[in-house]
ZAMARGU-4260 file (C-alpha; in steps of 0.2 Angstrom, whole numbers, plus 5000, padded with zeros to 4 digits):
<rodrens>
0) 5962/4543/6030 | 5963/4559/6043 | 5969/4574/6034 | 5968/4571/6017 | 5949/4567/6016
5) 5944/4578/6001 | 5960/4575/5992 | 5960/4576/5972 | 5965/4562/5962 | 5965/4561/5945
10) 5961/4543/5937 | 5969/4543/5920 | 5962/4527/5909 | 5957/4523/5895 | 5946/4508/5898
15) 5927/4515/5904 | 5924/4501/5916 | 5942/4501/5924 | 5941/4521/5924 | 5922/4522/5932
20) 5927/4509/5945 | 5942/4516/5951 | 5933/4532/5953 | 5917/4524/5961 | 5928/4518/5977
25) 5939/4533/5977 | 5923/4543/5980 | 5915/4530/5993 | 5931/4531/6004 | 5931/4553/6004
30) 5943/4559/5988 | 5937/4569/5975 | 5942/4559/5961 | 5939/4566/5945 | 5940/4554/5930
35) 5951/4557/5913 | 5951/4547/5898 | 5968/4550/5891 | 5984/4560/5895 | 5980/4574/5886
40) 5965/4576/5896 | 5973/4572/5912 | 5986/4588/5909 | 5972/4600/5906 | 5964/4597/5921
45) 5982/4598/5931 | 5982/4614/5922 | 5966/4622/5925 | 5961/4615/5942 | 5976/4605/5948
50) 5977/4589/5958 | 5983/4581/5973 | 5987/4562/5966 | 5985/4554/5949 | 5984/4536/5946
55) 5986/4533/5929 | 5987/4518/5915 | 6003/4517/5907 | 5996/4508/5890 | 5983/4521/5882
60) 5982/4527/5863 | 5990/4543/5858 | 6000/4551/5875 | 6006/4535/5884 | 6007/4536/5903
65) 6024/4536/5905 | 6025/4551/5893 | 6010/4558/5906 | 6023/4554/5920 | 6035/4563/5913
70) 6025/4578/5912 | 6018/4579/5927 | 6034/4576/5935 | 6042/4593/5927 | 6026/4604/5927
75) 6020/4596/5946 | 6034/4588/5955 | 6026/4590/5971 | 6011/4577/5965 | 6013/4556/5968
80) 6010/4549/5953 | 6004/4529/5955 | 6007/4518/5938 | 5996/4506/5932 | 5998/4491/5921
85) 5990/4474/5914 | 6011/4470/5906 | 6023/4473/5921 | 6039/4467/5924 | 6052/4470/5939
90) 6061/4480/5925 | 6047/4491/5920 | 6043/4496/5939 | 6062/4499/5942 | 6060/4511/5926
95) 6046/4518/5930 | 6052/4522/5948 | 6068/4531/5941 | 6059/4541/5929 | 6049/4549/5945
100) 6033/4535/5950 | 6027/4536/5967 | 6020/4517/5967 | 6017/4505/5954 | 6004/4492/5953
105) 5999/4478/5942 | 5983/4474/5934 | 5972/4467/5943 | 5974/4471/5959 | 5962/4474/5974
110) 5957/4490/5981 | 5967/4490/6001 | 5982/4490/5992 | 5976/4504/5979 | 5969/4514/5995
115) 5985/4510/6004 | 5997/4519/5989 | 5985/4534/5989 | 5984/4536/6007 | 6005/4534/6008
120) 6008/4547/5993 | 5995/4559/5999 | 6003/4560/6017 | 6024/4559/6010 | 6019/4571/5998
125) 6008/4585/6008 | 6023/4595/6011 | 6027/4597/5996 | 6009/4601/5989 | 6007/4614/6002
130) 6024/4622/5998 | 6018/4624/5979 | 6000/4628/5983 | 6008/4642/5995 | 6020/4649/5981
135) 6009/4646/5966 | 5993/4654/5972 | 6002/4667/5986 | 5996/4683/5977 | 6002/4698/5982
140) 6009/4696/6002 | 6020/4683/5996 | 6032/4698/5986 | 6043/4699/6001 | 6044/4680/6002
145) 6054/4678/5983 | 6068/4667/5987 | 6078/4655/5981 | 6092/4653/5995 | 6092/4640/6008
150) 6086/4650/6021 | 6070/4655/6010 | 6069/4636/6004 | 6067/4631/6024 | 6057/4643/6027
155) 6043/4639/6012 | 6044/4620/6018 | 6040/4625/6037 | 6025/4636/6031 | 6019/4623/6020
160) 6021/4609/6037 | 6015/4623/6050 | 5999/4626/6039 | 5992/4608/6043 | 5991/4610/6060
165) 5980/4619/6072 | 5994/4622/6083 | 5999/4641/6090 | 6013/4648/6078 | 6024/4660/6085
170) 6035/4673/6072 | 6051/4679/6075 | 6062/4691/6065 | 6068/4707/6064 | 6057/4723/6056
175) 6053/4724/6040 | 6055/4705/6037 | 6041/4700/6032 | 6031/4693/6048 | 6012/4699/6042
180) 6018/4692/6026 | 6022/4673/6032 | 6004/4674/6044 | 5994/4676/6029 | 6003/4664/6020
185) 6003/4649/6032 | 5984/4657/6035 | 5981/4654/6014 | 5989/4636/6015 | 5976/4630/6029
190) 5959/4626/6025 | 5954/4638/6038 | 5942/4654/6036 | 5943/4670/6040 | 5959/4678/6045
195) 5957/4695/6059 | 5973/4703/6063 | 5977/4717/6080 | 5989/4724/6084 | 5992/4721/6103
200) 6005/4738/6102 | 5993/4750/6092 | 5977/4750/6104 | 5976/4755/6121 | 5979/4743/6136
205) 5961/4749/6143 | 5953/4743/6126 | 5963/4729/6117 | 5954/4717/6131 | 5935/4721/6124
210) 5944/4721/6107 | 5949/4703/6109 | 5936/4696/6118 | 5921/4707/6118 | 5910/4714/6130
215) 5893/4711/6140 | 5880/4726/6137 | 5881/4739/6154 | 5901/4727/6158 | 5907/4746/6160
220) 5903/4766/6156 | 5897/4766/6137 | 5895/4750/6133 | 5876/4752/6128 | 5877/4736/6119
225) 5885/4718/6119 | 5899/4717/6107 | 5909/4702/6099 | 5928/4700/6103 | 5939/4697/6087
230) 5939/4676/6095 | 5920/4678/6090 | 5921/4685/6072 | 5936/4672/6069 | 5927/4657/6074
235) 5933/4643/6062 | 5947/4654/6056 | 5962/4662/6063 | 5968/4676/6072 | 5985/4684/6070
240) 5992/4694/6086 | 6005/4704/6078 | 6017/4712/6089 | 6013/4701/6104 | 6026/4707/6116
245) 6017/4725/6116 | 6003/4714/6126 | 6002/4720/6143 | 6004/4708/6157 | 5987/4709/6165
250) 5977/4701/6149 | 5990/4690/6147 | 5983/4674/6157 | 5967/4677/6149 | 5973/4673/6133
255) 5984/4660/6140 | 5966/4654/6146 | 5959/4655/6127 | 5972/4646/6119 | 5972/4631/6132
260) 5954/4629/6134 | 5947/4637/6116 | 5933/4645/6130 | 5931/4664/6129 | 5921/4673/6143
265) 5917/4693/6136 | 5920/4706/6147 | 5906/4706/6161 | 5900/4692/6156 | 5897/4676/6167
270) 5897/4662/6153 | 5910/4656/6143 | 5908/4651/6123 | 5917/4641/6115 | 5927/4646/6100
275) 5940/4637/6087 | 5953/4649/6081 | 5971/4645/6078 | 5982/4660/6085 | 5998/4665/6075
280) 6006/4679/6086 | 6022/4688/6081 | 6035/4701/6087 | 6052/4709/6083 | 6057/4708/6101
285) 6066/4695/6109 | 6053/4687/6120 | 6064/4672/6130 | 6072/4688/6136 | 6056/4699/6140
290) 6053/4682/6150 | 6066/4686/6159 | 6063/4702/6163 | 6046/4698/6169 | 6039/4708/6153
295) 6029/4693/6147 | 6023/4678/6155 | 6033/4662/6154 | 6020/4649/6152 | 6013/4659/6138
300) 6029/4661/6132 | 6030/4640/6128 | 6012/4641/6123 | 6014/4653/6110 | 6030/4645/6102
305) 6023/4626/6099 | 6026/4630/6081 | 6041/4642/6078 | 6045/4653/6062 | 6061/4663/6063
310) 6065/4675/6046 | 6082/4680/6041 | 6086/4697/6039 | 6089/4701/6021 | 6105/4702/6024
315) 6110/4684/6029 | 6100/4680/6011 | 6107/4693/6000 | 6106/4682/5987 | 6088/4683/5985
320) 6090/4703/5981 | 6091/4701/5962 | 6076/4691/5963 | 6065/4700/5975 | 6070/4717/5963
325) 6064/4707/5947 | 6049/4705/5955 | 6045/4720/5960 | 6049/4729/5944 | 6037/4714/5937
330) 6024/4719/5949 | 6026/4737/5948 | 6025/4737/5929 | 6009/4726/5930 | 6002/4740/5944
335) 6007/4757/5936 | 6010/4754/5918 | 6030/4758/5924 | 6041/4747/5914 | 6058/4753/5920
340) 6074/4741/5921 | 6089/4740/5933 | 6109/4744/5926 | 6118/4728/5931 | 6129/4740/5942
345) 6111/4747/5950 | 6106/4729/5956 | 6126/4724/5963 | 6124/4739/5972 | 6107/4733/5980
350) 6115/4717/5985 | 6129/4726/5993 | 6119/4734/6006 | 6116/4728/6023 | 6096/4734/6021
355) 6095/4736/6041 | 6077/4739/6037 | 6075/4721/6028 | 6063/4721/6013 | 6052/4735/6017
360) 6065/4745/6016 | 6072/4738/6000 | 6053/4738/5993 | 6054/4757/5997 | 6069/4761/5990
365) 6063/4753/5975 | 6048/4764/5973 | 6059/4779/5976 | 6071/4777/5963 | 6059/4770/5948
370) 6048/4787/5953 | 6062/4798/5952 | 6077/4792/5938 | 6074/4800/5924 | 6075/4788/5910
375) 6069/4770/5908 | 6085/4760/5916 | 6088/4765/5934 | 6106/4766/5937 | 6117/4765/5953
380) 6117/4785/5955 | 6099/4785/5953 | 6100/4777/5973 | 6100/4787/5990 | 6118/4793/5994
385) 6120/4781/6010 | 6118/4765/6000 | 6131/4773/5986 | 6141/4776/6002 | 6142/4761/6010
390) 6145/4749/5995 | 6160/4763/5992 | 6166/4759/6010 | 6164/4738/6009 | 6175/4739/5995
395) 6189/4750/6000 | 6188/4739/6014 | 6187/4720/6006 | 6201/4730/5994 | 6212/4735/6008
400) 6209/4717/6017 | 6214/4709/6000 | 6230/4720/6000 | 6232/4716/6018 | 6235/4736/6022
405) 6240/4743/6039 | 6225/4750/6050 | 6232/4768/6043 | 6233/4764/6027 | 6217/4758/6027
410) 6212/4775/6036 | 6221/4784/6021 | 6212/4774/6004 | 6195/4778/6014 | 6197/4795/6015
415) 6202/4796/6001 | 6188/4784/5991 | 6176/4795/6001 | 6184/4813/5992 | 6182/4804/5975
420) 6164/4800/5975 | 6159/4815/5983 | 6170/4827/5969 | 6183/4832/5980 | 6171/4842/5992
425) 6181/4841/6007 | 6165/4850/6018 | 6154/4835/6013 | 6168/4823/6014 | 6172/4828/6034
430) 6151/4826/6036 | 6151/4809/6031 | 6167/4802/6037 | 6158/4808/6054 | 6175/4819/6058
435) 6179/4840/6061 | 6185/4847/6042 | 6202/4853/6052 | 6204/4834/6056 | 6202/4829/6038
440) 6213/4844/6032 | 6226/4838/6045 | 6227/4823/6038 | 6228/4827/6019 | 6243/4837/6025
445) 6251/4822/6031 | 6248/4811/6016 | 6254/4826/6006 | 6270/4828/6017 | 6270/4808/6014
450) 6273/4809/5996 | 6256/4813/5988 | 6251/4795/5988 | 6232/4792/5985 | 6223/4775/5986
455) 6233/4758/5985 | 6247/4769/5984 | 6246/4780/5968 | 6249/4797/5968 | 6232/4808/5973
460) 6239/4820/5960 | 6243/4835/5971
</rodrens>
């Protein structure tokens, strides 16, 4: 065993001896096993404090272990689940193996091959566990992390394998997609404590050094007293650099130092302490071109990004919108008392939108709109006038593509898509086509003189 040492498995029998046995070499080779004399027990403990592995007897009065399988398998799919029996046959373990069993053994059998099935389903399944321990117990900075498409589905299964090593983890993606988020969930799924976070772009270049790493009393003018850097104070945790390409250049070996060699000298100071921190940096910028530029150091570059997360822009997972709403309006009721629902058409129209601002932005709309619509049911119109706008605009396009229109005619139903919504106010309608009123008025005069003919060809009725 190397990572799993403290694992919990559950050892479901209903034979005392068998049951205390089991346990007693469990616990004399590191688990946490925890002993359960029936099925029903062995749920309730799933249900109240979990489990990382249950080896269970199949033959037991009331809920049978196969019924237990069953269960655990649709409540806990991410835990192995080993069967035990004294009356096996190759056709029971081909059953039991269909209906979900990690391994199967036969009574009696010796402990090396028990150990051996523990050890394997522990390290197949860790993965998995993580992944669920990370969306079951996320709490509140996993909102922005909702999703159910297969960018959010690789991107919970590389959290839950990045969380197992101490490795530096580097964050990519654009603004308001979540970074800080992903930190403190891949943070949460390590067994590490406590998380510290900086911001390398909001403190000055002069002081962000001292922050980090601390300072020796008289290292410089006011420093009256030693101070501990942030490698200090997250000794044994981890310390998340957010927006790391802000970094200036000069401190950049010194962490480059701290990350090879876990040694942190303090500012003035002439000895070097060792520290274990895991570093997990982020950035919206595009840092294999800063390298380039000479911006940022190139070996600290491939240091950093031994363990990379990149996140999708909501937009490239727009499938996740309904969800991430639900959730919101769930969490929203649950912190104001503000149970409002979103018109079918309202929540079509968030998953129109491109949301160049990601999630934040979307979160923020949100908040807007449930404050402001009047009623209980927040409908479409209830949403700022450049989302209405450009879900109007998608369609007259995707429309006009559909119909395969001439550029021109395409021109003319935008237009005229544009007066409609906007009531016929030809002021506003030049303002957000972006061109001079006499422009617009010129050309209304030429679909005029071309017969009248509004969108898709029907007459704009004079």
């Amino acid at each position: 065993m190397t990572d799993e040492r403290g694992a919990t498995v559950l050892v479901v029998d209903d034979d005392a001896p068998m049951r205390h046995t089991v346990v007693e070499v469990l616990l004399a080779h590191g688990y946490r096993a925890v002993p359960c004399a029936g099925a029903r027990e062995a749920m309730e403990q799933m249900q109240t404090e979990g489990a990382d592995l249950v080896v269970t007897d199949l033959r037991m009065p009331g809920m049978k272990g196969d019924a237990l399988l069953r269960e655990i398998r649709e409540a806990f799919p991410e835990v192995p689940v080993i069967a035990v029996t004294a009356f096996g046959s190759v056709e029971d373990a081909m059953a039991l193996t269909r209906a979900g069993a990690f391994d199967y053994l036969e009574k009696p059998f010796r402990t090396q091959p028990l150990l051996d099935s523990i050890e394997r389903g522990l390290r197949e399944s860790a993965p998995r566990r993580e992944q669920a321990r990370l969306q079951r117990s996320g709490g509140d900075h996993l909102d922005e992390l909702v999703g159910s498409t297969p960018p959010m589905q690789s991107l919970f299964s590389r959290i839950a394998r990045v969380a197992l090593s101490p490795a530096p983890v580097l964050i990519t993606g654009e603004s308001g997609t979540g970074k800080e988020l992903v930190a403190r969930a891949v943070h949460k799924a390590s067994h590490r404590r406590p998380l510290l976070t900086v911001n390398c772009g909001a403190i000055p270049d002069q002081l962000l050094e001292s922050e980090l790493f601390g300072h020796a009393r008289g290292a410089f003018t006011g420093a009256a007293t030693d101070k501990r850097g942030l490698f200090q104070a997250a000794d044994g945790g981890t310390l998340f650099l957010d927006e790391i390409g802000e970094m200036p250049l000069s401190l950049q070996p010194k962490l480059l130092r701290v990350i090879e060699s876990g040694e942190v000298r303090r500012v003035g100071d002439v000895n070097a302490r060792q520290y274990n921190v895991r570093i997990i940096a982020a950035t919206n910028r595009d840092l294999a071109a800063e390298v380039e530029e000479g911006r940022f150091r190139e070996d600290l570059y491939w240091r950093l990004r031994v363990l990379h997360l990149e996140l999708p822009p909501l937009r490239e997972r727009a499938g996740d919108i309904p969800l991430i709403v639900d959730r919101f309006l769930r969490d929203s009721a649950a912190r104001s008392g503000m149970r409002k629902t979103l018109t079918p058409a309202a929540v079509h129209l968030l998953a129109e939108f491109h949301w160049p601002g990601n999630v934040r932005q979307l979160r923020n709309t949100l908040e807007s709109a449930l404050v402001f619509a009047p009623g209980d049911e927040v409908g479409a119109e209830d949403f700022p006038d450049e989302i209405r706008r450009a879900l109007g605009n998608r369609e007259v396009v995707r429309s006009a593509a559909e119909r395969g229109l001439s550029l021109a005619e395409l021109e003319r139903d935008y237009i005229f898509e544009t007066l409609r919504r906007l009531g016929g106010n030809k002021s506003r309608a030049a303002e957000q086509l972006g061109i001079p009123r006499r422009t617009l008025y010129r050309r209304l005069d030429e679909y005029a003189a071309e017969g009248g003919k509004g969108p898709s060809g029907a007459s704009s009725g004079g």
